[in-house]
N, C-alpha and C positions, 0 to 999 in steps of 0.2 A: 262790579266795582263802581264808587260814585263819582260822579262826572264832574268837572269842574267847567260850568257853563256859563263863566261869566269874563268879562275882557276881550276884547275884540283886539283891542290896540297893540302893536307889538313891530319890531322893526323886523324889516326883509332882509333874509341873510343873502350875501350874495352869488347869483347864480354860478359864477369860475370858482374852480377852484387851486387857479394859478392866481399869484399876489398881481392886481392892477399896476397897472405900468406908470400909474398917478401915485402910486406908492412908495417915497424915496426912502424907505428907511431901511440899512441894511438887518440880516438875522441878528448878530451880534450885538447893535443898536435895542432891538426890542426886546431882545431878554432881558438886555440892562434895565431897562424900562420896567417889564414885569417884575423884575428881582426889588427894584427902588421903589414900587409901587409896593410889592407886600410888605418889607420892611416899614412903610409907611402906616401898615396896618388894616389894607383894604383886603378883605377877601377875593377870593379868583373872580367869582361875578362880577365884582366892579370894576377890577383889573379892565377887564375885556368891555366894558360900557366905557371908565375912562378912557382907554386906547383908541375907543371906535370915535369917541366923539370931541375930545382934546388932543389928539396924535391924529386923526385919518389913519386911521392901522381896522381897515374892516373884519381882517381874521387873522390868529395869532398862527393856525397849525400849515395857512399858505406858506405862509414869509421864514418862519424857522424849522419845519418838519415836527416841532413836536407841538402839544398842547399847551395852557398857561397852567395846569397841576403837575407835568413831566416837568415844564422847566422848574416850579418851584420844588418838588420832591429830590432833584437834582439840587438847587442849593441850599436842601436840607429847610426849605421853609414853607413846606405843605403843611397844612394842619393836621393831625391826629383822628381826627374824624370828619371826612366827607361834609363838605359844605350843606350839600342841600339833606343830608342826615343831621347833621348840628343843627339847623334849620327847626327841621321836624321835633327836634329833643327841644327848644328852647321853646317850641309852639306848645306842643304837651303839657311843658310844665308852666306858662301861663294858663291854660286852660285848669291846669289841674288847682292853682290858685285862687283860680276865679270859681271853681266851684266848691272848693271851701268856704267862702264867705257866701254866696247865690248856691244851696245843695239842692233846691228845686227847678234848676235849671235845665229843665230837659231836652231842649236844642242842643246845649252845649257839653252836655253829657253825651250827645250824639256823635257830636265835632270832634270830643276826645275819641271815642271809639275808633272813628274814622282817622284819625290821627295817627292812632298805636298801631292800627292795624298796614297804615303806611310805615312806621318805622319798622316793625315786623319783614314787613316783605322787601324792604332797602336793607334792612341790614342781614338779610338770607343771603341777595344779591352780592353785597358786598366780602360775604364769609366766606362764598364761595369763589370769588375772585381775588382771594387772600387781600385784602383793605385792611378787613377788620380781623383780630384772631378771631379762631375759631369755638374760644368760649365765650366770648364778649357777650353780654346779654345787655335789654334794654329794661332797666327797671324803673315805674315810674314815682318810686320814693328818694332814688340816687338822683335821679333827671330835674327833679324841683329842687334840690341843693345845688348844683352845678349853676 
């Protein structure tokens, strides 16, 4: 499988995984926050970067017990497809556009490869952890319309 060997930089999650006692915000508080933040239109990754870095809220599953996709599937405002699978489908079908106009592009011909073959195995994952039904297929002429 290919390695992705670049990025050093990243934050440190932190070591407890009891909510810090510098943390005033009750559970009921934060989901308000997660719920007001999706409806705002942020996906759950950013949820959890704004929380960490505009709220001091360092982890969402200390403070409430559940996760920020549990709370939102709970008010009905999880997405339909897995974030970092949406992800992958939007990355595809840029690629797949850029090598219609560049068709001799053969790095990126590579990139897609690597690509599909990630969505492939996210959404095996996913099929078999009931996410996604279990016909759901990834096609990548539907993927470049969407």
């Amino acid at each position: 499988m290919p390695k992705q060997e670049k990025g050093k930089s990243h934050s440190t999650r932190p070591v407890s995984k009891r909510p810090p006692s510098w943390c005033k915000y009750q559970p009921e508080e934060v989901e308000a926050l997660v719920i007001k933040l999706a409806r705002e239109g942020h996906p759950p990754s950013r949820i959890g970067t704004i929380l960490r870095d505009q709220y001091a809220i360092p982890l969402v599953k200390p403070l409430t017990g559940k996760t920020i996709t549990q709370i939102l599937r709970e008010a009905g405002l999880a997405p339909s497809i897995p974030e970092d699978l949406a992800n992958l489908l939007k990355k595809a079908a840029r690629l797949s556009a850029h090598l219609e106009k560049h068709r001799k592009d053969v790095h990126n011909k590579r990139a897609l490869q690597l690509v599909e073959a990630k969505i492939h195995r996210l959404a095996e994952y996913y099929k078999q952890e009931g996410i996604l039904p279990p016909d759901w297929k990834y096609e990548p002429k539907a993927a470049s319309i969407a």
